[in-house]
TORLO-514142 format. One record per atom (N, C-alpha, C): x, y, z; atom name. Coordinates in pm, whole numbers, plus 50000, padded with zeros to 5 digits. Each point is the difference from the previous one (the first is absolute). Last residue first. Layout:
N
rec xx = X	yy = Y	zz = Z	at = CA
...
This chain:
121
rec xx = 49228	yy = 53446	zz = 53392	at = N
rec xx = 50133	yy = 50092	zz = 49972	at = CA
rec xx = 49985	yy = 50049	zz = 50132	at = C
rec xx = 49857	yy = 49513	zz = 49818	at = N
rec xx = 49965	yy = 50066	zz = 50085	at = CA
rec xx = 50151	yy = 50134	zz = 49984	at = C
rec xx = 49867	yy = 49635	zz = 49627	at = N
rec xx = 50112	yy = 49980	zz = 50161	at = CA
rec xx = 49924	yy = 50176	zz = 50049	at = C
rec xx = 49727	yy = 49650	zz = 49705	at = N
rec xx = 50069	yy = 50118	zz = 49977	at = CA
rec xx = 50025	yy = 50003	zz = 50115	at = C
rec xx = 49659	yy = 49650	zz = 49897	at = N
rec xx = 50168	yy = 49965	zz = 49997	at = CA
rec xx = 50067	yy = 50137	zz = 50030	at = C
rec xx = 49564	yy = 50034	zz = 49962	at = N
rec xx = 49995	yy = 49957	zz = 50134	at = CA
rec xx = 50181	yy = 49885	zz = 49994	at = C
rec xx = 49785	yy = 50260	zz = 49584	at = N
rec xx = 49992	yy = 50144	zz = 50129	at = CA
rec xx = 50109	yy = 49932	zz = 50128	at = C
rec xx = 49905	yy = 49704	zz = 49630	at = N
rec xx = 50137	yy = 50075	zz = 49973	at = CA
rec xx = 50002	yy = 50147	zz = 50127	at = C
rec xx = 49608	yy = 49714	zz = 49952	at = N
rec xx = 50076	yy = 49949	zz = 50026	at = CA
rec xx = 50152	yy = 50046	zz = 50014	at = C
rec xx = 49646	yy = 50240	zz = 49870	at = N
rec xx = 49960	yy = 49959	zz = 50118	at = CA
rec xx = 50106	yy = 49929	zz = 50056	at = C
rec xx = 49984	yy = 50047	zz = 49523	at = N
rec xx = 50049	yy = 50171	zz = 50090	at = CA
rec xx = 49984	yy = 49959	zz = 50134	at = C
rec xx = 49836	yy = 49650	zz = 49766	at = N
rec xx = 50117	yy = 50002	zz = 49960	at = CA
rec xx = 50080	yy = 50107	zz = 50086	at = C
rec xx = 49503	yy = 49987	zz = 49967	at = N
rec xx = 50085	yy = 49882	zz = 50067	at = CA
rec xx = 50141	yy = 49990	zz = 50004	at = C
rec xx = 49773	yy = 50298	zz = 49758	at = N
rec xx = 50013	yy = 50006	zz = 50120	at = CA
rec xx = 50028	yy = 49906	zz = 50101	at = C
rec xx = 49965	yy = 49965	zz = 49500	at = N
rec xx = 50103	yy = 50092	zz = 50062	at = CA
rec xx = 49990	yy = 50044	zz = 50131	at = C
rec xx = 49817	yy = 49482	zz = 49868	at = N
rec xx = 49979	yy = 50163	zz = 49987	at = CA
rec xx = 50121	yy = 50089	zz = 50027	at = C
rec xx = 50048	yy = 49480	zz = 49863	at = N
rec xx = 49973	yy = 50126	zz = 50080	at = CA
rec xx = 49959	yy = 50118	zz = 49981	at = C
rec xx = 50052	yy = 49509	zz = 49759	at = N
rec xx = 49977	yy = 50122	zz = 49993	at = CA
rec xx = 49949	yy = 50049	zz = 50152	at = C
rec xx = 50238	yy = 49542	zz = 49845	at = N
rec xx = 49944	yy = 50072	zz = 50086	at = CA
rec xx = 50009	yy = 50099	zz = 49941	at = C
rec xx = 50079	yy = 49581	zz = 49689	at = N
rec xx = 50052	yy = 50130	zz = 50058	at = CA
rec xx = 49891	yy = 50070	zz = 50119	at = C
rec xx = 50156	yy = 49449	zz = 49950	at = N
rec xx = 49923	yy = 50082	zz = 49939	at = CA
rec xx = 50045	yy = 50188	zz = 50060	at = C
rec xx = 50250	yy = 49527	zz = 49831	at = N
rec xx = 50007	yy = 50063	zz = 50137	at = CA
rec xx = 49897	yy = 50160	zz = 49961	at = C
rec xx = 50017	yy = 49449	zz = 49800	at = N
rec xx = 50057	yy = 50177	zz = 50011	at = CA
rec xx = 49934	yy = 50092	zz = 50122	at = C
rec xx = 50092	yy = 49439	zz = 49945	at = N
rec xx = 49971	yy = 50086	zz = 50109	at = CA
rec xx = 50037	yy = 50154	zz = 49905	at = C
rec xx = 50010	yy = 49523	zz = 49844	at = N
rec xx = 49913	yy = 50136	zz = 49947	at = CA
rec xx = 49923	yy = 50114	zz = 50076	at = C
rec xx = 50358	yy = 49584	zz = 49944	at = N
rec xx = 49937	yy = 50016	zz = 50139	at = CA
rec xx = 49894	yy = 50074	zz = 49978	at = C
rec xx = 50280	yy = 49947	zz = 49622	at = N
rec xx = 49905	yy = 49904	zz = 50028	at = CA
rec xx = 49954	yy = 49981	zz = 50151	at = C
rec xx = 50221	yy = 50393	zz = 49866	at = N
rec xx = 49866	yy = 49968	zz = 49913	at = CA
rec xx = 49900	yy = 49897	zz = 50043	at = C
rec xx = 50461	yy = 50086	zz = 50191	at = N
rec xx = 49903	yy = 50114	zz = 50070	at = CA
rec xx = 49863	yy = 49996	zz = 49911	at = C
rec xx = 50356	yy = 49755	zz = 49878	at = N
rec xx = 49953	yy = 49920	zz = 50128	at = CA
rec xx = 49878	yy = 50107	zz = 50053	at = C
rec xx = 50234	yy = 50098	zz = 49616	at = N
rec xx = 49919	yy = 49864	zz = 49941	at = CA
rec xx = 49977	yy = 49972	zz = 50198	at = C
rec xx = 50270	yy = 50389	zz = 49977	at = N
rec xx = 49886	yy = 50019	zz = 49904	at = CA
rec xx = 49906	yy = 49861	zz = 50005	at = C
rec xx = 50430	yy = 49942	zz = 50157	at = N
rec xx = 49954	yy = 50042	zz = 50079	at = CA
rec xx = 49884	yy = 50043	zz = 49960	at = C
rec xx = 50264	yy = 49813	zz = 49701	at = N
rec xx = 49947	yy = 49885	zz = 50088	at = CA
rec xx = 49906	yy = 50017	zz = 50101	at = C
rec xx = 50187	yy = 50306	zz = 49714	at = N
rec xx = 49924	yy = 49987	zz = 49957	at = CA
rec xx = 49923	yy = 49866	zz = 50082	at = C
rec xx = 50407	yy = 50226	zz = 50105	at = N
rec xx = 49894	yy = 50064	zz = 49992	at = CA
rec xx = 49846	yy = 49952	zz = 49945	at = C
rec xx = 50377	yy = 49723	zz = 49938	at = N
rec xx = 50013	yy = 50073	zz = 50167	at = CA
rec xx = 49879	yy = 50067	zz = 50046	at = C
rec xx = 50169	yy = 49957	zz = 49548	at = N
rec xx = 49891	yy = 49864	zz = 50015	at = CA
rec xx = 49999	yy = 50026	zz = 50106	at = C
rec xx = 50265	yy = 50378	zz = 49865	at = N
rec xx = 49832	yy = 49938	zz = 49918	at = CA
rec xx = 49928	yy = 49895	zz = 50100	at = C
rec xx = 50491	yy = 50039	zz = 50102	at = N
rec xx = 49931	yy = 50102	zz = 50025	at = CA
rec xx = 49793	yy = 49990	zz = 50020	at = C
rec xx = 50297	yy = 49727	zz = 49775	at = N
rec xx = 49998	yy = 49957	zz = 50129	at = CA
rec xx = 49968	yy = 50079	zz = 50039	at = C
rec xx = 50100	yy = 50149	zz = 49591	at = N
rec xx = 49853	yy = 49865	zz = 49963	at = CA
rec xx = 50014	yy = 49937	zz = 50163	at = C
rec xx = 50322	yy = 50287	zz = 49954	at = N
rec xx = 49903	yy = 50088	zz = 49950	at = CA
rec xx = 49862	yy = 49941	zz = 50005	at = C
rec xx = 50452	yy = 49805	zz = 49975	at = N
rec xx = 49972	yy = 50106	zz = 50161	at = CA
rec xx = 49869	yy = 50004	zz = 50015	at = C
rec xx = 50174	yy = 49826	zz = 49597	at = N
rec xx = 49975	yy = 49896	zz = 50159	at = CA
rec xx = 49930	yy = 50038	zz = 50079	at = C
rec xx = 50193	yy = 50262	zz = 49680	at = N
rec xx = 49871	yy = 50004	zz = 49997	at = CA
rec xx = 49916	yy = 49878	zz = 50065	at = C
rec xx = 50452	yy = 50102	zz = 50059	at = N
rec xx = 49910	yy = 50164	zz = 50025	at = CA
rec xx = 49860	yy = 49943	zz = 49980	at = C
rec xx = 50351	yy = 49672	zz = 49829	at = N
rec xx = 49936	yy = 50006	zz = 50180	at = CA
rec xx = 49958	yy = 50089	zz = 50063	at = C
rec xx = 50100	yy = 50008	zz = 49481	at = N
rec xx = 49906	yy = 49902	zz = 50036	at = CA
rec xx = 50007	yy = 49959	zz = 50199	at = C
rec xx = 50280	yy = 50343	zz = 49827	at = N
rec xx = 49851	yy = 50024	zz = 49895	at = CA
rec xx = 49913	yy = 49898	zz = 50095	at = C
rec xx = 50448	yy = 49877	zz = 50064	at = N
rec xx = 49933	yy = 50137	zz = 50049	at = CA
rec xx = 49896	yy = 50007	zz = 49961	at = C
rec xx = 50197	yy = 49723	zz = 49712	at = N
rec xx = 49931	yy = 49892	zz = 50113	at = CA
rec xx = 50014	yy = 50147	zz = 50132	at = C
rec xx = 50099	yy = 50156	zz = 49580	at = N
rec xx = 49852	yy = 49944	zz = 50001	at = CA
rec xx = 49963	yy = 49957	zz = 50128	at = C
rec xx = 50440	yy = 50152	zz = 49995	at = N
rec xx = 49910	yy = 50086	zz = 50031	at = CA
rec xx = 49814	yy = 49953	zz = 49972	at = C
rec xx = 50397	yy = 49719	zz = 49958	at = N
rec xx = 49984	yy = 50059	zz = 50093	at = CA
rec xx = 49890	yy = 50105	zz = 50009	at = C
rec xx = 50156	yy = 49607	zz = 49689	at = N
rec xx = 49893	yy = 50018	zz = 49985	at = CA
rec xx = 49987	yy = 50117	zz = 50141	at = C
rec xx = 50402	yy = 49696	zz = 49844	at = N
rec xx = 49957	yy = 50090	zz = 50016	at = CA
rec xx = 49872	yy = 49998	zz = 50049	at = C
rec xx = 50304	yy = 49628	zz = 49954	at = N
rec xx = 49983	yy = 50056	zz = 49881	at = CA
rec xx = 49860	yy = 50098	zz = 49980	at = C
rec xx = 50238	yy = 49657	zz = 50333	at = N
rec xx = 50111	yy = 50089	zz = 49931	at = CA
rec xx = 49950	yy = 50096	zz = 49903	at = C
rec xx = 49748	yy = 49663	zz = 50266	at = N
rec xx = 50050	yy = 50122	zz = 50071	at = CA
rec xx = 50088	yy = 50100	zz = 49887	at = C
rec xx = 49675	yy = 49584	zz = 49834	at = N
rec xx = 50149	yy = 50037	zz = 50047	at = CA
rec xx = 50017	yy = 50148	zz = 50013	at = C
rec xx = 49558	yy = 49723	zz = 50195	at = N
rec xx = 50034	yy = 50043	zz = 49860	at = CA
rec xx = 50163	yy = 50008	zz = 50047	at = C
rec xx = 49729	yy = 49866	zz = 50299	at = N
rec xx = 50022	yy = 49867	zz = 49924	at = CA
rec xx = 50088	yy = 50067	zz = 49888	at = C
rec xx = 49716	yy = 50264	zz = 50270	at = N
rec xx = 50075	yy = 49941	zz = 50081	at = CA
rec xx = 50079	yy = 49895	zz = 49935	at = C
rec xx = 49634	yy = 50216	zz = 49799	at = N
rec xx = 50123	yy = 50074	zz = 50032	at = CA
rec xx = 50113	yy = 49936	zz = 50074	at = C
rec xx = 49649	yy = 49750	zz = 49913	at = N
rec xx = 50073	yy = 49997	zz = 49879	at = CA
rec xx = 50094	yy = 50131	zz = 50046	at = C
rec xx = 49656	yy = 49986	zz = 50265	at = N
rec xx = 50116	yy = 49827	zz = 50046	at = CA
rec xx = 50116	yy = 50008	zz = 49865	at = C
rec xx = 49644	yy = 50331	zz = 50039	at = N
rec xx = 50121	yy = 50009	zz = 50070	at = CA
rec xx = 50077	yy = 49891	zz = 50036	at = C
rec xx = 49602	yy = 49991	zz = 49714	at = N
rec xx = 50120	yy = 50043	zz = 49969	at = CA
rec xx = 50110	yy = 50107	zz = 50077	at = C
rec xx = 49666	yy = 49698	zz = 50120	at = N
rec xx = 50063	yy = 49945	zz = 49893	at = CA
rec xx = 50115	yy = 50071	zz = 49952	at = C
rec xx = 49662	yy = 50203	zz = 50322	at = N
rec xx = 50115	yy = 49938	zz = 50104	at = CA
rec xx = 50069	yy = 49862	zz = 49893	at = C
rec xx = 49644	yy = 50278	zz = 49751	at = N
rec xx = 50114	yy = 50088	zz = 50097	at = CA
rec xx = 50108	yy = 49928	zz = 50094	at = C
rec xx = 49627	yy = 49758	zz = 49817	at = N
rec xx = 50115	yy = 50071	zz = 49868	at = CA
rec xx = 50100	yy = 50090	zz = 50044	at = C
rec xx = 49643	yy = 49912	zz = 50268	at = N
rec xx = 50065	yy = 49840	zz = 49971	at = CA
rec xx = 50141	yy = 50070	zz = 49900	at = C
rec xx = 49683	yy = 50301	zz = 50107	at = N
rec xx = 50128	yy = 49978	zz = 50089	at = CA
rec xx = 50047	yy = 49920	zz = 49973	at = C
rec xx = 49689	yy = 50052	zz = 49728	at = N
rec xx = 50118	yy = 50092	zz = 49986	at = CA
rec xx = 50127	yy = 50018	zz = 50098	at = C
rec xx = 49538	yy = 49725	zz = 49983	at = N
rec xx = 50077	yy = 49980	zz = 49905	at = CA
rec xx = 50140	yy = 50047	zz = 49978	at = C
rec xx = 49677	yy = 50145	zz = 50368	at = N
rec xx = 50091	yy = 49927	zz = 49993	at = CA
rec xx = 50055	yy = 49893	zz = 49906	at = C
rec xx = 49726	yy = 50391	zz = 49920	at = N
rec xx = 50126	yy = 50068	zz = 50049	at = CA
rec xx = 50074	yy = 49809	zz = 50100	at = C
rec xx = 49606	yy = 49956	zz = 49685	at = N
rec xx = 50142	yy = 50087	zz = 49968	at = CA
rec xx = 50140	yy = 50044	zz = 50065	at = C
rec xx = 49559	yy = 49846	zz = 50194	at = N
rec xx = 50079	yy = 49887	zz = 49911	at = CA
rec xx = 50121	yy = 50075	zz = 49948	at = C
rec xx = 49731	yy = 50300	zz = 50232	at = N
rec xx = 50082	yy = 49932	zz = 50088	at = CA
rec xx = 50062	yy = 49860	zz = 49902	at = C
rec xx = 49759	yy = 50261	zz = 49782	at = N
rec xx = 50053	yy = 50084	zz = 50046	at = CA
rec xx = 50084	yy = 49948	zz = 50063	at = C
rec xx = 49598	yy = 49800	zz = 49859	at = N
rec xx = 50102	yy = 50017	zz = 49972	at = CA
rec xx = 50113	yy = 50099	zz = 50016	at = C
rec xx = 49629	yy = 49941	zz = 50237	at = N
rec xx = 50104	yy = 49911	zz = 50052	at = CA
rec xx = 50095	yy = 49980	zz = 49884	at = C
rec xx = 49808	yy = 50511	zz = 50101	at = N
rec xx = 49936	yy = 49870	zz = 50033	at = CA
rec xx = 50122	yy = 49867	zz = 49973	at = C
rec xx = 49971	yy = 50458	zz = 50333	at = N
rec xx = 50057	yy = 49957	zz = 49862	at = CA
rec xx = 49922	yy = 49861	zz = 49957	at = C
rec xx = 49776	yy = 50280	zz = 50360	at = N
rec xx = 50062	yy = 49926	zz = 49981	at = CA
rec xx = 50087	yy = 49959	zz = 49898	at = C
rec xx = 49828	yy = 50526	zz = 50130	at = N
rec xx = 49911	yy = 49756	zz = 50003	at = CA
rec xx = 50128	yy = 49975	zz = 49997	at = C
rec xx = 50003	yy = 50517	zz = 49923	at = N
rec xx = 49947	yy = 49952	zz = 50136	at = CA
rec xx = 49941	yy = 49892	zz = 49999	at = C
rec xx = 50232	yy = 50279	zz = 49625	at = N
rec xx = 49848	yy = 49916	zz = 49999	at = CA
rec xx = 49920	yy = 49943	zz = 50158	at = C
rec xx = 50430	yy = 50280	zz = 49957	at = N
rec xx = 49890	yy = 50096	zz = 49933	at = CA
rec xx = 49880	yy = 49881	zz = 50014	at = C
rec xx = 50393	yy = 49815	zz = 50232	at = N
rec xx = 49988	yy = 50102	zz = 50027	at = CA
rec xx = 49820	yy = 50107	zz = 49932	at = C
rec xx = 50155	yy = 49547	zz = 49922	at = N
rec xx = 49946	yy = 49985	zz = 50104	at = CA
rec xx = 50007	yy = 50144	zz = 49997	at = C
rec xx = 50093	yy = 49872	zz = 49615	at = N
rec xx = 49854	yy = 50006	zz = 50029	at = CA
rec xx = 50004	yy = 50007	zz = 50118	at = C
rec xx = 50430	yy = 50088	zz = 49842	at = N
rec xx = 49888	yy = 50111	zz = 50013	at = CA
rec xx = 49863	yy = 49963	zz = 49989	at = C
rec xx = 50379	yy = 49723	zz = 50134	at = N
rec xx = 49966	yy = 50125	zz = 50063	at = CA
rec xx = 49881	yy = 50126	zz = 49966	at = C
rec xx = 50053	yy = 49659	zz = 49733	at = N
rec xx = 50011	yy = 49927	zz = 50112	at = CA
rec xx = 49948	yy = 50095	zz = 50091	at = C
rec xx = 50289	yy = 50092	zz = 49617	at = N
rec xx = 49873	yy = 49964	zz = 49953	at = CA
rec xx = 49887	yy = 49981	zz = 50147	at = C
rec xx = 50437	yy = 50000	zz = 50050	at = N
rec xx = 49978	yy = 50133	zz = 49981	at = CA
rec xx = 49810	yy = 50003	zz = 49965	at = C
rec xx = 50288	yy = 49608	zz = 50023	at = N
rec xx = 49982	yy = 50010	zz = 50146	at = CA
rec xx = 49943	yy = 50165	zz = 49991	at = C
rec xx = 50096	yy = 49811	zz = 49575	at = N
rec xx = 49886	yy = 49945	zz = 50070	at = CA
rec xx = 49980	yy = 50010	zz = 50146	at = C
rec xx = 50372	yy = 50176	zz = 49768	at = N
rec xx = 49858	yy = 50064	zz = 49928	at = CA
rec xx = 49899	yy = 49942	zz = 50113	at = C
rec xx = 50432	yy = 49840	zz = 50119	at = N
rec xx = 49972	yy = 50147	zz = 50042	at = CA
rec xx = 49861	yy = 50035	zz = 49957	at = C
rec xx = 50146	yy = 49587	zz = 49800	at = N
rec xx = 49950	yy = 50011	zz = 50109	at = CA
rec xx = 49969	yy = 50122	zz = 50126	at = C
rec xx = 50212	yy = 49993	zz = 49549	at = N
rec xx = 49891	yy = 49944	zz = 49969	at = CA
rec xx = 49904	yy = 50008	zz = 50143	at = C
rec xx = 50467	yy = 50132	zz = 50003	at = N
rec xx = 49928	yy = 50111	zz = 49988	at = CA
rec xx = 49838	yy = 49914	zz = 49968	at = C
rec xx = 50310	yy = 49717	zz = 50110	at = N
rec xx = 49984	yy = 50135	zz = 50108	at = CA
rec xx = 49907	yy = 50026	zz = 49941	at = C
rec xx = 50185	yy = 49740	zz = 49704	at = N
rec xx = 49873	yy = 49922	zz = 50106	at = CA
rec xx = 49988	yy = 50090	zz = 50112	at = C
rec xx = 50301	yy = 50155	zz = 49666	at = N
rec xx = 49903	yy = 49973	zz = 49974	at = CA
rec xx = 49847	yy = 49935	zz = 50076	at = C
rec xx = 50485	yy = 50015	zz = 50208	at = N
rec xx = 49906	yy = 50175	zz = 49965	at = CA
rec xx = 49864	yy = 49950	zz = 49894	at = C
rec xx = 50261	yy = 49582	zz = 49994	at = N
rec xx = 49953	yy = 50046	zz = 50149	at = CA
rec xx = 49937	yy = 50159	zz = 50028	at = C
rec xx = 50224	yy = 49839	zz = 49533	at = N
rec xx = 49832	yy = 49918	zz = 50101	at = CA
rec xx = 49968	yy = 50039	zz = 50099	at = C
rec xx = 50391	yy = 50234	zz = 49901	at = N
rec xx = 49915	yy = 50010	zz = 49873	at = CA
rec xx = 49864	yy = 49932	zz = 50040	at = C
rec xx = 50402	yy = 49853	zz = 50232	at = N
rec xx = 49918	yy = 50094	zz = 50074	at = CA
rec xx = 49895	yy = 50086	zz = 49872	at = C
rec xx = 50178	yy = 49567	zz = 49870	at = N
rec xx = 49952	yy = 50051	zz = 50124	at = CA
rec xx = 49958	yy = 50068	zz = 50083	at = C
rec xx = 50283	yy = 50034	zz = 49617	at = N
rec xx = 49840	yy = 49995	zz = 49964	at = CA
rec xx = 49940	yy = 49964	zz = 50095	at = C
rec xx = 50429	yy = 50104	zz = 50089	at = N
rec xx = 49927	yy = 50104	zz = 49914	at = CA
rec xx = 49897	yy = 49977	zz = 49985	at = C
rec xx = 50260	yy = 49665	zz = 50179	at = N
rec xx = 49978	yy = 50046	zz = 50063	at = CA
rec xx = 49913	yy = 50149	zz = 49960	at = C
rec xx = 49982	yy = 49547	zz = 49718	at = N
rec xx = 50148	yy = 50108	zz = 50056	at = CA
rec xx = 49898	yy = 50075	zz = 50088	at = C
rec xx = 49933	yy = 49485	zz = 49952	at = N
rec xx = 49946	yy = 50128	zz = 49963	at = CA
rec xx = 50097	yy = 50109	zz = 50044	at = C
C-alpha cells in the first residue's frame, strides 16, 4: 500500500472515531447517563481499525509523502486522547453516581462568613 493511502485510511479512521468520542462526550456531559453499549461496540471496532491502520503506516513506503495529512491526522490523535481522558473521567463520576449536590446558602450566611475571613485594618 502506498504510503498516501495509508495515511488517507488512517485520518479517515481519526476523524470517524473523533465523532464518536465527541458523540460520547456529549451524552455524558448534556444527557448526564451512561452512553449506551452500542456506543462502546463501535468505538472498539474502530480502535481495532485504528491500531490496523497504523501497522500499515508503518509497513507503507516512506518515500511517498502524505506529510501534512499524516499532521492532520496526529492533531487529531491529540484531540480524541484528550476527549476519551475526559470522558473516562465523566463515565466514573456517573457510574459512582456520586453528584455532588448544590448547597444553597443564605446571603447571610455567606456575608457572615466573608465578615469573619477579612484581614483586620
Amino acid at each position: 500500500m502506498k504510503r498516501i493511502e495509508a495515511v488517507d485510511t488512517h485520518l479517515k479512521i481519526c476523524e470517524e472515531l473523533h465523532a464518536l468520542v465527541m458523540e460520547e462526550n456529549r451524552i455524558l456531559r448534556e444527557e448526564q447517563r451512561l452512553p449506551g453499549a452500542e456506543i462502546s461496540t463501535r468505538k472498539e471496532g474502530l480502535l481495532q481499525r485504528l491500531n490496523e491502520s497504523v501497522a500499515s503506516l508503518k509497513t507503507a513506503d516512506k518515500a511517498t509523502g502524505g506529510g501534512p495529512r499524516l499532521a492532520l491526522a496526529r492533531e487529531r490523535s491529540m484531540q480524541i486522547l484528550r476527549l476519551d481522558r475526559e470522558n473516562e473521567q465523566l463515565l466514573l463520576r456517573h457510574s459512582q453516581g456520586t453528584r455532588r449536590p448544590v448547597v444553597a446558602q443564605s446571603l447571610s450566611a455567606a456575608a457572615q462568613l466573608y465578615a469573619t475571613r477579612r484581614p483586620k485594618e
